[in-house]
C-alpha positions as CSV (number, residue, x, y, z in Angstrom):
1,X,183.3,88.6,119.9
2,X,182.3,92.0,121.5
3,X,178.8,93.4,121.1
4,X,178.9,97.0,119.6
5,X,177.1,99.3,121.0
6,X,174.6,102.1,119.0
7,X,176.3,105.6,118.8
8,X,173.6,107.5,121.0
9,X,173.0,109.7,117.9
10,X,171.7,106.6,115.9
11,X,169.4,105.9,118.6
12,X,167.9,109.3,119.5
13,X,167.1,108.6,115.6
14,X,165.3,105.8,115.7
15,X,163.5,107.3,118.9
16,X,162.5,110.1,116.8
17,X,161.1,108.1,114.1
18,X,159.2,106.0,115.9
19,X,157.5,108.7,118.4
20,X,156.7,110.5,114.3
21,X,155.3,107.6,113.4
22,X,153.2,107.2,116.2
23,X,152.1,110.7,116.2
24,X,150.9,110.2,112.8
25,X,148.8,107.1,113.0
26,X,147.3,109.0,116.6
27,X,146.3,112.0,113.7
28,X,145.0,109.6,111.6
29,X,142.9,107.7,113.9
30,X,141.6,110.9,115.3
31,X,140.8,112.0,111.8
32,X,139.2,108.9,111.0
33,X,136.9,109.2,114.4
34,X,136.3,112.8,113.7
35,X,135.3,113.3,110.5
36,X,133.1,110.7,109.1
37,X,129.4,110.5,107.0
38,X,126.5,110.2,109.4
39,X,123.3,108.2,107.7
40,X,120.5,110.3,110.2
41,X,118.9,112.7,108.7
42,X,118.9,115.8,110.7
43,X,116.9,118.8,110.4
44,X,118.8,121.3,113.4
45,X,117.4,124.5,111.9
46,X,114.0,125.6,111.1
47,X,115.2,127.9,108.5
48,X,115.3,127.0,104.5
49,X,112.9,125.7,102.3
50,X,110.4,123.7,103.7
51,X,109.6,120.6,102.7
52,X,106.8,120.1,99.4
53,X,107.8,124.2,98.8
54,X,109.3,125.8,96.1
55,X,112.5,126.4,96.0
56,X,113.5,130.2,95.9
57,X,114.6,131.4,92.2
58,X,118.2,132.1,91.8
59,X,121.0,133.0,89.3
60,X,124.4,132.9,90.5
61,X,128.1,132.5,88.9
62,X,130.0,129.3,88.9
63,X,133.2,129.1,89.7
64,X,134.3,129.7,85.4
65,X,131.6,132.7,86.0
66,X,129.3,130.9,84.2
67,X,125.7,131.9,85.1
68,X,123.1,129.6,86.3
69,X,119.8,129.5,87.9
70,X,117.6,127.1,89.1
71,X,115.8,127.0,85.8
72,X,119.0,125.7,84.8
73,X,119.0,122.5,87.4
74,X,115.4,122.2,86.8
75,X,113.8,119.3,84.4
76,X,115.8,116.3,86.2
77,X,115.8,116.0,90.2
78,X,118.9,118.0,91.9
79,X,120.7,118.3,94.7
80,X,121.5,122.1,96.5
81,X,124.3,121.4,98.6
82,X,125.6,124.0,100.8
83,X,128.8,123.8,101.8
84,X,130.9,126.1,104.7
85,X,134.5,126.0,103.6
86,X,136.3,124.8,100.7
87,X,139.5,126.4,101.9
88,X,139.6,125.9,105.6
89,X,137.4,122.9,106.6
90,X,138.7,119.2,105.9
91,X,135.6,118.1,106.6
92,X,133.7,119.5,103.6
93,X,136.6,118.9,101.2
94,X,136.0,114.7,102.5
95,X,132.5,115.2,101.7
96,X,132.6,116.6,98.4
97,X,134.9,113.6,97.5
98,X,132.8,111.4,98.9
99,X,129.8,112.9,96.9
100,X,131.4,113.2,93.6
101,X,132.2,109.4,93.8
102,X,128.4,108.3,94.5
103,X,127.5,110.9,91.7
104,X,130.2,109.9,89.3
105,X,128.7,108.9,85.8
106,X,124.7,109.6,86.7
107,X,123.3,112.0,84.0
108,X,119.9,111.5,85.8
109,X,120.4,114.3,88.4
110,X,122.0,117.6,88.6
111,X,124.3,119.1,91.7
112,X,125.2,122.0,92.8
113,X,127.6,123.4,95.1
114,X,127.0,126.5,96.8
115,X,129.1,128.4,98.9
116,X,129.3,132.4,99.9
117,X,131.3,134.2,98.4
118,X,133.4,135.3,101.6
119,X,134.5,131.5,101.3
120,X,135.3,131.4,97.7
121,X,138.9,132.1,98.3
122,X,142.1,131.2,96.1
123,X,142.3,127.7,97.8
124,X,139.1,126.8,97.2
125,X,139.1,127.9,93.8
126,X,142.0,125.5,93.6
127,X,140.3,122.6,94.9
128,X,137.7,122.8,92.6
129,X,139.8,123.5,89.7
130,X,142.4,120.6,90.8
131,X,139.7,117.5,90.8
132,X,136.8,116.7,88.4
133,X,133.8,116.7,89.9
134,X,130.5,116.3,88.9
135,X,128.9,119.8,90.3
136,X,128.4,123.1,89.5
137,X,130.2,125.4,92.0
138,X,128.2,128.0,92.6
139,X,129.6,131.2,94.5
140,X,126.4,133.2,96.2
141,X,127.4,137.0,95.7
142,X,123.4,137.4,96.1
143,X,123.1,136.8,99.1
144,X,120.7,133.8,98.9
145,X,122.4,131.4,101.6
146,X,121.9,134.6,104.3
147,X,118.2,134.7,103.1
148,X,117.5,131.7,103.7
149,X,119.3,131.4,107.0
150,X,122.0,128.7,106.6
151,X,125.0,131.3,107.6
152,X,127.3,131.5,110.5
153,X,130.6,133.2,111.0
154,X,133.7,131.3,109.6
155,X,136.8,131.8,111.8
156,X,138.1,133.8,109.6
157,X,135.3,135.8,110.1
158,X,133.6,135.6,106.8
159,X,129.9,134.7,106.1
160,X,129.8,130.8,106.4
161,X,127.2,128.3,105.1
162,X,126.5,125.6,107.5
163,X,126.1,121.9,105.7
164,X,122.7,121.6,104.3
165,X,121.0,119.2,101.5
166,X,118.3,120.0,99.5
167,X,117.3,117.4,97.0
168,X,114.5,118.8,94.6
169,X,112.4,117.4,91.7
170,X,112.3,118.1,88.7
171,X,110.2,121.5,88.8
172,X,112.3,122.7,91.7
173,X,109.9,121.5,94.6
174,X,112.2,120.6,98.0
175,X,111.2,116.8,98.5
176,X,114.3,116.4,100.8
177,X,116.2,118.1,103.4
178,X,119.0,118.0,106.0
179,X,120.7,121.0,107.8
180,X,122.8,120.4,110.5
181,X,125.2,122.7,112.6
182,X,128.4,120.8,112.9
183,X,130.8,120.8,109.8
184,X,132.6,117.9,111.0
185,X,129.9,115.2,110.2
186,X,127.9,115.6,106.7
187,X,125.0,113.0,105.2
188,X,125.9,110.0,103.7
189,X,126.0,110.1,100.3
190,X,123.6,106.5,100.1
191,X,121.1,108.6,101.6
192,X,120.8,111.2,98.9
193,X,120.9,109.1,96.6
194,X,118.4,107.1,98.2
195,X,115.7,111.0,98.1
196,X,116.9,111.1,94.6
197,X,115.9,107.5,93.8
198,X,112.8,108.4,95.6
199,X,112.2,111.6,93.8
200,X,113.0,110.7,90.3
């Protein structure tokens, strides 16, 4: 009986595969390490509403072009989250997923999105309108996320919010906060819900 040997072809094949499959666990495992929700509060900028102040009065256009304002969001507590991409950063499309699961089904708060309206593009327009989530998406065309300081530059150049959390009650008074620089970490979920929990 004589042992066959593989044609090379089939076995710079197999080569192939394995070195893609390798490659790919190495992304996910980097992804996994890189991206992931941080329970610390962090307070990196002194800029935004202060804690046990008001929160400034706004009325800007959801994503349908709805308007709303804060007096909208106010009689229950809510969250304010600012968000920097919904187009070009996988970290803040993993933390809305992760927020709309801890939200899903509570009537007992409000949430809302915001982000600039340099970073309302097609594709993030898309992601909102391809899952249901429990958020308004608000796009600020008034400038309020500049005003308040919790801009940078997106590398596409556009004005940017940086991650921040503002969990008010229920007459729009900031109880809780967390701004931090880096996009590729965001708050645990648990913990707002925990300032909600604590606010409500």
């Amino acid at each position: 009986m004589s042992e066959t040997t593989p044609a090379p072809r089939q076995v710079a094949g197999k080569i192939g595969v394995t070195a893609l499959v390798l490659y790919l666990l190495a992304i996910a495992i980097r992804i996994d390490g890189c991206y992931a929700p941080d329970g610390q509060l962090r307070d990196e900028r002194a800029t935004g509403p202060a804690l046990g102040t008001a929160f400034p009065s706004f009325e800007m256009r959801d994503v349908s072009g709805a308007a709303i304002s804060l007096a909208d969001l106010s009689g229950a507590p809510a969250v304010l989250a600012f968000v920097p991409s919904l187009d070009w950063s996988p970290p803040t499309k993993a933390r809305l997923i992760d927020l709309a699961e801890a939200f899903r089904g509570r009537r007992d708060v409000r949430v809302a999105i915001v982000m600039t309206a340099a970073q309302a593009t097609p594709r993030a327009r898309a992601f909102v309108r391809d899952r249901s989530t429990p958020f308004y998406y608000l796009i600020d065309d008034i400038g309020l996320t500049q005003r308040l300081g919790l801009t940078t530059e997106g590398p596409d150049g556009g004005a940017a919010a940086i991650s921040a959390t503002f969990v008010l009650d229920a007459i729009g008074t900031v109880r809780f906060r967390d701004v931090r620089e880096p996009a590729d970490e965001w708050l645990d979920p648990r913990a707002i819900l925990d300032a909600v929990a604590r606010v409500g």
